[in-house]
C-alpha positions in Angstrom: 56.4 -45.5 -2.9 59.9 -47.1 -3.1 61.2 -43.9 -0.8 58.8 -43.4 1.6 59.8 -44.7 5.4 63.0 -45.2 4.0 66.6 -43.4 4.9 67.1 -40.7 1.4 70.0 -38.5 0.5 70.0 -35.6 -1.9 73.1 -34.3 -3.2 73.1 -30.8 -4.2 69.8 -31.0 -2.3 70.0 -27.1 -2.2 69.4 -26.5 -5.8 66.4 -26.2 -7.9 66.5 -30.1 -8.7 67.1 -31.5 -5.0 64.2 -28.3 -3.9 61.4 -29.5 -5.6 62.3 -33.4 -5.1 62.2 -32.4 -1.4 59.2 -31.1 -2.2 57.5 -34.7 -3.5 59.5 -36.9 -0.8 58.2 -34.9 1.9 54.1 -34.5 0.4 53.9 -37.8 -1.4 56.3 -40.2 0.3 57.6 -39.2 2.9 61.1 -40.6 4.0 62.1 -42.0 7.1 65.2 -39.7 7.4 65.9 -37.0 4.5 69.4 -35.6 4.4 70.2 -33.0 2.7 73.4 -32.7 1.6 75.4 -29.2 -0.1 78.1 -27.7 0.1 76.7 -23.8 0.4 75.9 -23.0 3.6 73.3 -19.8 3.0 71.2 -22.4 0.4 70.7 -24.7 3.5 69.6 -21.1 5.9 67.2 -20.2 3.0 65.8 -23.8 2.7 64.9 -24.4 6.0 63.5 -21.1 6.0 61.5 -20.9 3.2 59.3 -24.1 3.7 61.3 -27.1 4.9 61.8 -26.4 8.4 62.9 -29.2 10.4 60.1 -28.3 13.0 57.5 -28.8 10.1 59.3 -31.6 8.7 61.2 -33.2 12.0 63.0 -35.8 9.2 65.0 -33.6 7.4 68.5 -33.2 7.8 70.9 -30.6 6.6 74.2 -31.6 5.9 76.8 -29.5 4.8 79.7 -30.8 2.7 81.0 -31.6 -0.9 81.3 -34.1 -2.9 84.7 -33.8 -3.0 84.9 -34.8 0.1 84.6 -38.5 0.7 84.6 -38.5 4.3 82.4 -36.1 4.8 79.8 -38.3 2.3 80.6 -41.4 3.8 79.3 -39.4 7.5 76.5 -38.6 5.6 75.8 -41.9 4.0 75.4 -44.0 7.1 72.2 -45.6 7.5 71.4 -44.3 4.2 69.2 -46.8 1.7 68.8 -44.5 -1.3 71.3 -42.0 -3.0 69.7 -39.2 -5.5 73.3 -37.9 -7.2 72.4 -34.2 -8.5 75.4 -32.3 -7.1 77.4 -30.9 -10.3 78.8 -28.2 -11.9 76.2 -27.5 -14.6 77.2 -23.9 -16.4 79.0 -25.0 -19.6 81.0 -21.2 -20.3 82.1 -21.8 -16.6 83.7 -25.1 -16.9 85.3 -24.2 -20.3 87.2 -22.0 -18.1 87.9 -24.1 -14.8 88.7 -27.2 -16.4 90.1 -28.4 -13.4 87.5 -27.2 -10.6 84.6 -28.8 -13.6 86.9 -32.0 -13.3 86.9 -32.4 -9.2 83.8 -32.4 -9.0 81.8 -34.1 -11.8 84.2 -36.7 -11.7 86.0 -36.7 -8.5 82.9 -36.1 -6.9 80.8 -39.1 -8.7 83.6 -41.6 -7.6 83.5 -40.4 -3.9 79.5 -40.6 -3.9 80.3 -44.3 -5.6 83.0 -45.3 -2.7 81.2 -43.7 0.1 77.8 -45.6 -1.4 79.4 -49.1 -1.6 80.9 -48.9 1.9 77.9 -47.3 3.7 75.3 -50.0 2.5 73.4 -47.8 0.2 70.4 -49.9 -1.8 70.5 -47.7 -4.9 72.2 -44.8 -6.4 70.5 -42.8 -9.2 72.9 -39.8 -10.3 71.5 -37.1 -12.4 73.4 -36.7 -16.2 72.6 -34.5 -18.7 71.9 -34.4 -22.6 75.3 -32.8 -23.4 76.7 -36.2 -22.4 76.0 -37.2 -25.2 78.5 -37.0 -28.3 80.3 -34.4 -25.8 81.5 -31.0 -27.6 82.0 -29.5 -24.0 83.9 -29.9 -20.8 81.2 -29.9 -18.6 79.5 -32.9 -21.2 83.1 -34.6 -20.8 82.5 -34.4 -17.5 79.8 -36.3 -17.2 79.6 -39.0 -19.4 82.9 -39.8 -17.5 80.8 -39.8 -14.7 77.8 -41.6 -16.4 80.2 -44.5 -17.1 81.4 -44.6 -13.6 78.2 -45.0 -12.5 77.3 -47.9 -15.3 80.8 -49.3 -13.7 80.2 -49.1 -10.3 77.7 -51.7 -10.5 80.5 -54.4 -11.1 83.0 -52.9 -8.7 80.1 -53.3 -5.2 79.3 -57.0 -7.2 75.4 -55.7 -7.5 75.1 -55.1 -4.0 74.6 -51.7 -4.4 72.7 -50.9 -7.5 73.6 -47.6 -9.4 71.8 -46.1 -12.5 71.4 -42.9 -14.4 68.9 -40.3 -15.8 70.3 -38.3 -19.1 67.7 -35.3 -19.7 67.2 -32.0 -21.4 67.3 -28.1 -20.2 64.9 -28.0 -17.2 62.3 -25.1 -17.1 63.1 -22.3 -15.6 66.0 -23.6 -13.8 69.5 -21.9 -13.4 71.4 -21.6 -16.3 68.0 -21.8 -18.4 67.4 -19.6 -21.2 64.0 -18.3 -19.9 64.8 -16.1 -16.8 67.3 -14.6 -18.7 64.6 -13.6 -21.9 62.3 -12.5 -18.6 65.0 -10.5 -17.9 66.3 -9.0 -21.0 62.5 -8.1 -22.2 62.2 -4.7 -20.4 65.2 -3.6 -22.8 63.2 -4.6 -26.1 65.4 -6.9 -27.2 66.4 -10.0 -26.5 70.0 -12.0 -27.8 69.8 -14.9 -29.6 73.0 -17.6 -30.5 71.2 -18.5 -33.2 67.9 -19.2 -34.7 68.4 -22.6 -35.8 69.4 -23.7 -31.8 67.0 -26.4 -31.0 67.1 -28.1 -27.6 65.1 -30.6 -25.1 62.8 -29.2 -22.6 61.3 -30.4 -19.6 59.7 -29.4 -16.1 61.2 -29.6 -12.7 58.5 -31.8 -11.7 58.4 -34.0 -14.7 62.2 -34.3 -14.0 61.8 -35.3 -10.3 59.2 -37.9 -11.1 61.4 -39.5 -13.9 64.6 -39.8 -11.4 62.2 -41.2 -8.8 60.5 -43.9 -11.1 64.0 -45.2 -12.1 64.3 -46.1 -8.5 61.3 -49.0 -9.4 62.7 -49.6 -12.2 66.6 -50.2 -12.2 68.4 -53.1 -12.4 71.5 -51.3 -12.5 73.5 -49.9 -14.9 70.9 -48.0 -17.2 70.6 -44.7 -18.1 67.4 -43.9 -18.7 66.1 -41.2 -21.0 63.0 -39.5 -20.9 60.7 -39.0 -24.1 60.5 -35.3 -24.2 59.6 -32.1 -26.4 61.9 -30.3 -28.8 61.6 -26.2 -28.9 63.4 -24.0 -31.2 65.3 -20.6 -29.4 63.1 -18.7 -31.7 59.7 -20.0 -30.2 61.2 -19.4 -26.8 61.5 -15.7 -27.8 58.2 -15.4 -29.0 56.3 -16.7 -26.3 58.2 -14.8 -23.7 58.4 -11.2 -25.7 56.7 -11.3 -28.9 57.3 -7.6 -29.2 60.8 -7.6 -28.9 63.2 -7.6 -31.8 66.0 -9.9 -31.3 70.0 -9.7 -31.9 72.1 -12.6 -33.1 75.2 -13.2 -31.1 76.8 -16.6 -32.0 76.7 -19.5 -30.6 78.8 -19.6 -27.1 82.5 -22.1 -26.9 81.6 -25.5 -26.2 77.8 -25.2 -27.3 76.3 -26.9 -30.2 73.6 -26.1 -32.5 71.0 -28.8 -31.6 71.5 -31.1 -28.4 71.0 -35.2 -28.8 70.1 -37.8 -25.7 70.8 -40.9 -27.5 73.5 -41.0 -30.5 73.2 -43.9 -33.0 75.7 -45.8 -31.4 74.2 -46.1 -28.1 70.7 -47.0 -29.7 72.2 -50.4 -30.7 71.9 -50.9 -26.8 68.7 -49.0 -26.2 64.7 -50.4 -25.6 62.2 -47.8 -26.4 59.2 -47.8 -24.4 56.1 -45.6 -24.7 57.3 -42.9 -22.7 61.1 -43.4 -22.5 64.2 -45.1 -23.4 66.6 -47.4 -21.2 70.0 -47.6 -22.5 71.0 -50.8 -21.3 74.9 -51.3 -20.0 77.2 -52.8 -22.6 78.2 -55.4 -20.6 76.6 -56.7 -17.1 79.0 -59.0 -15.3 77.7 -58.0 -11.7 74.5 -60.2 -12.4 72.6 -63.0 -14.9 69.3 -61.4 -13.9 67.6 -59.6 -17.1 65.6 -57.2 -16.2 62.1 -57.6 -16.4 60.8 -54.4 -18.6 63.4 -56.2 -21.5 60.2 -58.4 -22.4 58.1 -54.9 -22.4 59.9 -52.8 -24.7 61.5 -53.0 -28.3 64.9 -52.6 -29.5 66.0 -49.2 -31.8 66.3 -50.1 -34.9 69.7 -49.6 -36.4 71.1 -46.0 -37.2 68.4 -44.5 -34.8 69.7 -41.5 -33.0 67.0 -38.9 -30.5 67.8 -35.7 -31.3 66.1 -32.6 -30.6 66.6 -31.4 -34.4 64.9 -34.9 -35.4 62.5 -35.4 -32.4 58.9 -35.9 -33.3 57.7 -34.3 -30.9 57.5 -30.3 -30.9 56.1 -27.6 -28.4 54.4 -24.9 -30.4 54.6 -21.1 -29.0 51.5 -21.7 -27.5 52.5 -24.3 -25.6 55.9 -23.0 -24.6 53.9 -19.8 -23.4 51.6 -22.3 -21.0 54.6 -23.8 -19.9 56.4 -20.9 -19.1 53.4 -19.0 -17.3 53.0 -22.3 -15.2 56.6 -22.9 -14.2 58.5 -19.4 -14.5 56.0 -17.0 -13.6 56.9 -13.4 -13.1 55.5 -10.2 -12.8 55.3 -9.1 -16.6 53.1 -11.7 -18.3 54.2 -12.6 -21.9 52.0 -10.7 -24.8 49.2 -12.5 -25.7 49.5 -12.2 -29.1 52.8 -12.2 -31.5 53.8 -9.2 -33.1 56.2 -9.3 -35.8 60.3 -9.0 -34.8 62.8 -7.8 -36.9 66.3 -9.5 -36.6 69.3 -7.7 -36.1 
C-alpha cells in the first residue's frame, strides 16, 4: 500500500521481473505515475501492446534508456518517490565472456541508479541481487555483490535521506535463463542434459518474488538485504517432473557455476535476524542513522556457524510439487507425464 498514488520506477521494467510487478502495481496498488524504464526498445512495443497500454493504464510511462546512462536516469527519476532496481545482466556463461560489458552495467549501472536516486529526491531504492552473490564463484556474482554493497553504502553517502536496500533470491520460475523452458524444450528429443545430478538450487515464483521486493519497501530501514525463506529442488526432480520419460545425458557443470547455490554464508549470519518467513542481513555498520529498526525486537539472531544453503535447506519441493509449480507458472502445450517412468543416465 506503500506504492499506490505514489510516483514508481522499474528498471529493466521490460523483463519478466519488472512485467509481472507491473502487473501487481497496476491491479493492487496502483501508482500515481509508473515509469517504465529499459533500454530495448521492441520490449517497450510488445509491453504496451500486450496488456499495459497507456490508454488502459493512462499512468504508465515508457522510458527508454540504460543504466549506464546517468542522465538519462536522472530524466527519468524526477518526481520519482520509489526506485525498484532489476535492470542487470543476469546470464552467467555470457558475463564470463564480456567481463567488461557484465562490469558496466551491474556495477556502473547500480552507481548511476544510486547518483541519479540521491539527487532526484527518491524515498527508497530496493535493487534486486541474486543468490550467486553470495560466496561469488562467477563474474556475474562479482558483479553484484559489488553492487549489493554499493547499495548497503549508499545509505551513508545521501546521510539516510534516501533509503536504499536489497533483495538476494533464488532461480525464478520459469524466467529467462531458468532451467525449465529449456527441459520444455529439449523433451520432444527424448532426452534432456543434465550438469550434474547432485546440482541443487533455490526456487521461487515470479509472483512470490514481486511481493517479497514490494514488502521490503515497508520494511526497510536501509541498508538490508533481505532474503527470502525458500525451497530447495534438486536438477534431477526438475527432470522428472517435466519429462519423466526421457533419459537424460550428463554434461558438466558450466564455467563459473557451482554445484549447490547459498543465500546467506556463515559469515554474513553473524549479522543476520531470522524471522518466520525470511532473513534480514543487517548492514555491518550504520553511520547514516541511530534509529534501530523496529522488526530487531521481532526476530532472533543466527546462531554462530549458520550458513542457508540450498544443499542444507530444510525445506524441499518433492516432484510433485515441482510438477504443480511448473504447470501453474510455465505452462505449455505438452503437459508433463503424469506418472514417472524410469530414466536411464547416459
Amino acid at each position: 500500500m506503500m506504492l499506490k498514488d505514489r510516483h514508481v520506477l522499474i528498471t529493466g521494467g521490460t523483463g519478466s521481473f519488472g512485467k509481472k510487478c507491473t502487473e501487481i502495481l497496476l491491479n493492487e496498488f496502483p501508482p500515481k505515475r509508473l515509469v517504465i524504464f529499459s533500454r530495448d526498445e521492441q520490449k517497450h512495443v510488445d509491453m504496451a501492446r500486450n496488456g499495459f497500454s497507456p490508454a488502459k493504464f493512462p499512468q504508465i510511462r515508457y522510458f527508454v534508456g540504460d543504466v549506464r546512462d546517468e542522465a538519462r536516469l536522472r530524466r527519468a527519476m524526477r518526481g520519482i518517490d520509489f526506485v525498484i532496481h532489476a535492470a542487470a545482466m543476469k546470464h552467467v556463461d555470457i558475463a564470463e565472456y564480456n567481463p567488461q560489458e557484465c562490469i558496466r552495467t551491474n556495477i556502473g549501472g547500480a552507481e548511476n541508479v544510486i547518483n541519479a536516486a540521491i539527487d532526484s529526491g527518491v524515498e527508497k531504492v530496493v535493487a534486486l541481487s541474486t543468490d550467486k552473490a553470495a560466496a561469488p564463484v562467477n563474474l556475474y556474482g562479482a558483479t553484484k555483490l559489488c553492487s549489493d554493497k554499493l547499495f548497503v553504502a549508499a545509505n551513508a553517502i545521501s546521510g539516510g535521506r534516501t533509503r536504499f536496500a536489497a533483495v538476494r533470491y533464488g532461480n525464478v520460475v520459469g524466467s529467462n535463463g531458468s532451467v525449465i523452458p529449456f527441459f520444455q524444450k529439449q523433451r520432444h528429443t527424448g532426452e534432456l542434459t543434465i550438469t550434474s545430478p547432485e546440482m541443487t538450487r533455490f526456487v521461487i515464483t515470479l509472483d512470490q518474488g514481486v511481493r517479497f521486493v514490494l514488502d521490503a519497501f515497508k520494511r526497510m530501514v536501509g541498508g538490508e538485504i533481505f532474503v527470502p525463506k525458500i525451497p530447495s529442488v534438486t536438477i534431477n526432480d526438475i527432470a522428472e517432473a517435466i519429462a519423466p520419460e526421457c533419459k537424460t545425458r550428463i554434461i558438466g557443470i558450466r564455467p563459473g557455476e557451482k554445484l549447490h547455490e547459498c543465500m546467506i554464508p556463515s559469515d554474513e549470519a553473524r549479522q543476520t535476524i531470522e524471522f518466520e518467513d525470511s532473513f534480514i542481513v543487517q548492514p555491518a555498520v550504520r553511520s547514516w542513522t541511530n534509529e534501530v529498526p523496529a522488526y530487531v525486537a521481532q526476530g532472533r539472531p543466527c546462531p554462530a556457524g549458520f550458513s542457508f544453503s540450498s544443499e542444507t535447506n530444510v525445506d524441499w519441493l518433492s516432484v510433485a510439487q515441482l510438477r504443480q509449480m511448473i504447470l501453474e507458472h510455465c505452462p505449455t502445450s505438452e503437459q508433463p507425464a503424469p506418472v514417472a517412468i524410469h530414466r536411464v543416465a547416459a
